[in-house]
C-alpha positions in Angstrom: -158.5 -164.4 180.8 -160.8 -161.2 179.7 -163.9 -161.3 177.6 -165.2 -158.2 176.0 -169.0 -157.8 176.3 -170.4 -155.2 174.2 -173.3 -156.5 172.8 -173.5 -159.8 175.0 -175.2 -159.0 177.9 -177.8 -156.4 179.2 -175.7 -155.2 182.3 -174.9 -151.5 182.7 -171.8 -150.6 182.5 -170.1 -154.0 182.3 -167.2 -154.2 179.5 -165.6 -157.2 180.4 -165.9 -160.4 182.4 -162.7 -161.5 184.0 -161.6 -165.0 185.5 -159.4 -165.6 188.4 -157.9 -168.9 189.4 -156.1 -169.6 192.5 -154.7 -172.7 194.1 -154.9 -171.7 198.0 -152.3 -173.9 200.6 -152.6 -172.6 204.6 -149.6 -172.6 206.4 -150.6 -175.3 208.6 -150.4 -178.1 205.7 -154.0 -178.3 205.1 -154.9 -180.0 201.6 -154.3 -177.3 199.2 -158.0 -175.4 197.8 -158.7 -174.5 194.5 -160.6 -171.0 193.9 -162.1 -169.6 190.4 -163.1 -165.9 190.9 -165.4 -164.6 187.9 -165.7 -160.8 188.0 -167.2 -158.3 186.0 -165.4 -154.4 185.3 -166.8 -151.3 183.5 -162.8 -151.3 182.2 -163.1 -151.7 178.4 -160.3 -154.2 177.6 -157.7 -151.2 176.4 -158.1 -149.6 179.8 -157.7 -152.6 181.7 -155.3 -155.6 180.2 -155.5 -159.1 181.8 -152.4 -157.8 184.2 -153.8 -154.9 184.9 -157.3 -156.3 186.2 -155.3 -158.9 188.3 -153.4 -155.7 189.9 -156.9 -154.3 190.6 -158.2 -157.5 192.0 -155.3 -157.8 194.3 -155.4 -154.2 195.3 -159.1 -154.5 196.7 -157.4 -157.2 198.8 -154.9 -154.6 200.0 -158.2 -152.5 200.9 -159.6 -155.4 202.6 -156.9 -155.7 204.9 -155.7 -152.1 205.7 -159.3 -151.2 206.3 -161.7 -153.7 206.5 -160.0 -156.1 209.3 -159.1 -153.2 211.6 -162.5 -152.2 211.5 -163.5 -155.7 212.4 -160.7 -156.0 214.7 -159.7 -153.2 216.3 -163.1 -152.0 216.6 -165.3 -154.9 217.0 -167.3 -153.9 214.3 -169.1 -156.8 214.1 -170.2 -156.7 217.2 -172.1 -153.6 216.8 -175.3 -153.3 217.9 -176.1 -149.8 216.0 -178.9 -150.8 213.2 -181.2 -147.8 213.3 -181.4 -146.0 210.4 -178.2 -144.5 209.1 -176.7 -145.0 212.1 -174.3 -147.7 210.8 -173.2 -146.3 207.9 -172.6 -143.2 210.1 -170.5 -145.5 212.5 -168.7 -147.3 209.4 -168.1 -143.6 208.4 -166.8 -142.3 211.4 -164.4 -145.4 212.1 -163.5 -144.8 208.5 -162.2 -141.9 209.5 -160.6 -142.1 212.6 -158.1 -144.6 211.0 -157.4 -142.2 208.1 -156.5 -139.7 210.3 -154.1 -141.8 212.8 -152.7 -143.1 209.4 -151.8 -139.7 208.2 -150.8 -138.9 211.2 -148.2 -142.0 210.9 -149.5 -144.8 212.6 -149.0 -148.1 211.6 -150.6 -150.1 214.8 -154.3 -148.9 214.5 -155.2 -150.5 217.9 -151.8 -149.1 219.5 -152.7 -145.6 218.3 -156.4 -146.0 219.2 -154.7 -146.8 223.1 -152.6 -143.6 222.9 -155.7 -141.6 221.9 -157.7 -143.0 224.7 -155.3 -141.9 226.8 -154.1 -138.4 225.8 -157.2 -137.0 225.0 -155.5 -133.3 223.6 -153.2 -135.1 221.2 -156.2 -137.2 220.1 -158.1 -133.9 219.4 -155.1 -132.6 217.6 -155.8 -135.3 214.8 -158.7 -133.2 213.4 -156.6 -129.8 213.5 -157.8 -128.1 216.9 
């Protein structure tokens, strides 16, 4: 469900408010959990149909979980202790990077790839075209 919001609310930008519902059942035969997702999209409504804002929403999951959980993962992002200044973002950045480039260069194990680099130092340097 989609609501256009010209004229209904003083928020920059926003177009439309959009409602996701989702019944949620782990693998592990938990008791099933029910989710309602309100989000709001610059997308006027004949940009962005119903279907086509659930395809978005799904695709930031896609983001999440090619990007987001290596980070975590494979680089124990959360466990940083960089807080200075721009330092973070300039970590976030640079891990940001180092996983585009062992993606483009075809990996598909981040944390395998990261090994190799670690221990082939040339190849690794060979990533950013030297």
């Amino acid at each position: 469900m989609s609501v256009e919001l010209t004229g209904y609310i003083e928020f920059p930008h926003a177009r439309q408010v959009f409602c996701v519902e989702r019944i949620v059942q782990h693998l592990d035969g938990s008791p099933f959990r029910h989710e309602i997702i309100v989000g709001v999209t610059s997308l006027p409504p004949d940009r962005a149909s119903p279907e086509r804002l659930l395809a978005l929403n799904r695709g930031h999951w896609g983001i999440e979980n090619k990007l987001h959980w290596v980070r975590d993962v494979t680089f124990d992002e959360d466990r940083s202790q960089v807080r200075k200044g721009a330092a973070a973002q300039a970590m976030a950045s640079l891990r940001n990077l180092a996983i585009s480039l062992l993606r483009l260069a075809g990996a598909t194990n981040i944390a395998a790839a990261v090994r190799t680099c670690a221990a082939r130092v040339r190849r690794a340097v060979r990533l950013i075209g030297r």
